[in-house]
Backbone bond lengths (Angstrom), bond angles and torsions (degrees), N, CA, C in turn:
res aa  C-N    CA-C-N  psi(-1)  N-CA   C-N-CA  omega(-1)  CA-C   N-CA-C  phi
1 X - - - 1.444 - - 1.533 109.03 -
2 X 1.525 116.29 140.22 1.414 130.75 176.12 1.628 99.46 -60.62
3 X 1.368 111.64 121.55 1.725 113.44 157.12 1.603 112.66 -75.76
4 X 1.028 128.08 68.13 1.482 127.25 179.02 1.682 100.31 -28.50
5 X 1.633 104.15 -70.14 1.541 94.85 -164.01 1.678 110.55 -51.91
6 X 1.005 140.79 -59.48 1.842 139.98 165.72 1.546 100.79 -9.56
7 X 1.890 97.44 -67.25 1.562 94.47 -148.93 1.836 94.00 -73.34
8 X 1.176 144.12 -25.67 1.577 132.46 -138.51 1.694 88.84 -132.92
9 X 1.076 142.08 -48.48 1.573 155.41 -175.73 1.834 100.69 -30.06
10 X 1.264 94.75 -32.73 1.720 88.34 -164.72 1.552 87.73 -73.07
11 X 1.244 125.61 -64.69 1.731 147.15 170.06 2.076 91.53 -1.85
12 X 0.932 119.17 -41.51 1.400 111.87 -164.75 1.406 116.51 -83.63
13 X 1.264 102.42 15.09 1.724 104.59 159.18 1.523 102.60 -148.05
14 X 1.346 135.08 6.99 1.064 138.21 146.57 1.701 150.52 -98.60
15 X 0.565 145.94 -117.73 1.641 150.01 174.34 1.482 113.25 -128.06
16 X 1.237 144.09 124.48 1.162 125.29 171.43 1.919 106.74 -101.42
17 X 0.989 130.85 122.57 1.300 125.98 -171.11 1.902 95.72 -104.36
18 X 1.443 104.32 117.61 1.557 100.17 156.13 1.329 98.12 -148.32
19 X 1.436 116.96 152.37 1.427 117.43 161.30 1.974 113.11 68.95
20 X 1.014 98.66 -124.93 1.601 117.20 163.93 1.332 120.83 -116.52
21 X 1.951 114.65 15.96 1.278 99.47 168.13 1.993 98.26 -108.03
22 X 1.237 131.28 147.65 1.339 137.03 127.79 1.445 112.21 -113.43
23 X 1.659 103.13 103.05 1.371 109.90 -175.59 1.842 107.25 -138.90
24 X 0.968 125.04 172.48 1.343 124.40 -177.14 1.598 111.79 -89.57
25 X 1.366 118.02 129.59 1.742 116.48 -176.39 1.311 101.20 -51.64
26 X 1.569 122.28 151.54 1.421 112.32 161.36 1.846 102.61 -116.39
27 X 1.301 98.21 -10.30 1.627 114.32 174.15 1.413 104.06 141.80
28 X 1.845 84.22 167.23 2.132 102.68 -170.69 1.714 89.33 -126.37
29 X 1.033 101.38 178.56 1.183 139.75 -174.22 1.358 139.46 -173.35
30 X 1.568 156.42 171.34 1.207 163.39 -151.92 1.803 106.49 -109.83
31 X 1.179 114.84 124.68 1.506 119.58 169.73 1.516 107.23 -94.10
32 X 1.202 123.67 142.67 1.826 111.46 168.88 1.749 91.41 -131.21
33 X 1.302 110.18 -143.69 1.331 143.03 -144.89 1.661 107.46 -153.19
34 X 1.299 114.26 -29.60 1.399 122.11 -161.87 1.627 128.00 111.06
35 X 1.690 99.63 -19.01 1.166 112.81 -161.76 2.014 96.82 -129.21
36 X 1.134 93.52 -63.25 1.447 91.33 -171.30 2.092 102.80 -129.53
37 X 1.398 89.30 153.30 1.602 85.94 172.52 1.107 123.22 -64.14
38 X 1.482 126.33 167.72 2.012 110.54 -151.43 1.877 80.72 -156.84
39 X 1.523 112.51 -12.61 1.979 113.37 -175.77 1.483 119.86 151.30
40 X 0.953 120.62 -149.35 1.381 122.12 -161.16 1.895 99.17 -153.34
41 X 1.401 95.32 161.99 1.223 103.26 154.00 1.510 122.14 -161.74
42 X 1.345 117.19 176.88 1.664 131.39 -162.40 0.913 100.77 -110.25
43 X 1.697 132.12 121.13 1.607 107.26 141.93 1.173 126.47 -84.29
44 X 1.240 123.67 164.05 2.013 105.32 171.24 1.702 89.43 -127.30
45 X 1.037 124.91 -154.98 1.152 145.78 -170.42 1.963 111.59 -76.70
46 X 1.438 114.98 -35.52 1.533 114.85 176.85 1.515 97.53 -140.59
47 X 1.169 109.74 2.43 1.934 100.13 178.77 1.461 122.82 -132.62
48 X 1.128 114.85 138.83 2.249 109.43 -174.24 1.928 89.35 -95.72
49 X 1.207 91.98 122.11 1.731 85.85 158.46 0.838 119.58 -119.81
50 X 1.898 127.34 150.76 1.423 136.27 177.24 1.367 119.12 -109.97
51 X 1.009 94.11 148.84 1.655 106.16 -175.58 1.805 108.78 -154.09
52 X 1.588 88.68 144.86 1.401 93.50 178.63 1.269 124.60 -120.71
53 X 1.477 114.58 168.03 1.390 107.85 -150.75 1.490 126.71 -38.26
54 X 1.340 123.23 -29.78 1.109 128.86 -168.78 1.589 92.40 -97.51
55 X 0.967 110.82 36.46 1.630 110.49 169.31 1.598 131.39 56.10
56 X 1.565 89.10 12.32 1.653 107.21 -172.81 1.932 100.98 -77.56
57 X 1.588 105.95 123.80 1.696 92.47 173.18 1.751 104.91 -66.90
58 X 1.344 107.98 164.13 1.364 116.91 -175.94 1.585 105.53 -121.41
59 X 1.493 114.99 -48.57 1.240 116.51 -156.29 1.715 102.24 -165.43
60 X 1.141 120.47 142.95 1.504 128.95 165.87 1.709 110.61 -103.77
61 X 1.205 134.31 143.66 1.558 138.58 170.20 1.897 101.13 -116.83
62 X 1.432 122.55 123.85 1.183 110.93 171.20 1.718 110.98 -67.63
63 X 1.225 151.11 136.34 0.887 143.76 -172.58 1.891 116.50 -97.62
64 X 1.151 137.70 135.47 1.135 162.04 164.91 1.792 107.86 -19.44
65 X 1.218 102.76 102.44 1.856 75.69 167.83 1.137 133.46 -90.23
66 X 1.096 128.24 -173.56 1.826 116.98 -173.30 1.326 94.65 -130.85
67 X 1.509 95.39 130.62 1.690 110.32 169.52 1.404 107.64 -84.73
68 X 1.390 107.50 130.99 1.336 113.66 178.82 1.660 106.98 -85.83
């Protein structure tokens, strides 16, 4: 099993650089199916990233901002 906190935990006072994001983690979490886990993902600051179990990225979503 992926240790999210190990691999991403440091990310929360640093930069996470992938792709075209270098942004700060805001937190990860577990993706499933309903049934069984299927990956994980990152948030950073404007992007959700996915990744699957074998740690392969799949896909980025820009994420929504919130008007305060």
């Amino acid at each position: 099993m992926i240790n999210l906190h190990q691999r991403y935990g440091h990310y929360l006072t640093k930069n996470l650089k992938h792709d075209r994001v270098n942004e700060r983690v805001i937190g990860y979490g577990w993706t499933d199916d309903g049934k069984d886990l299927t990956g994980y993902y990152v948030l950073t600051e404007n992007f959700k990233l996915f990744y699957n179990l074998k740690e392969e990225f799949i896909c980025s979503e820009q994420r929504e901002s919130v008007a305060a």
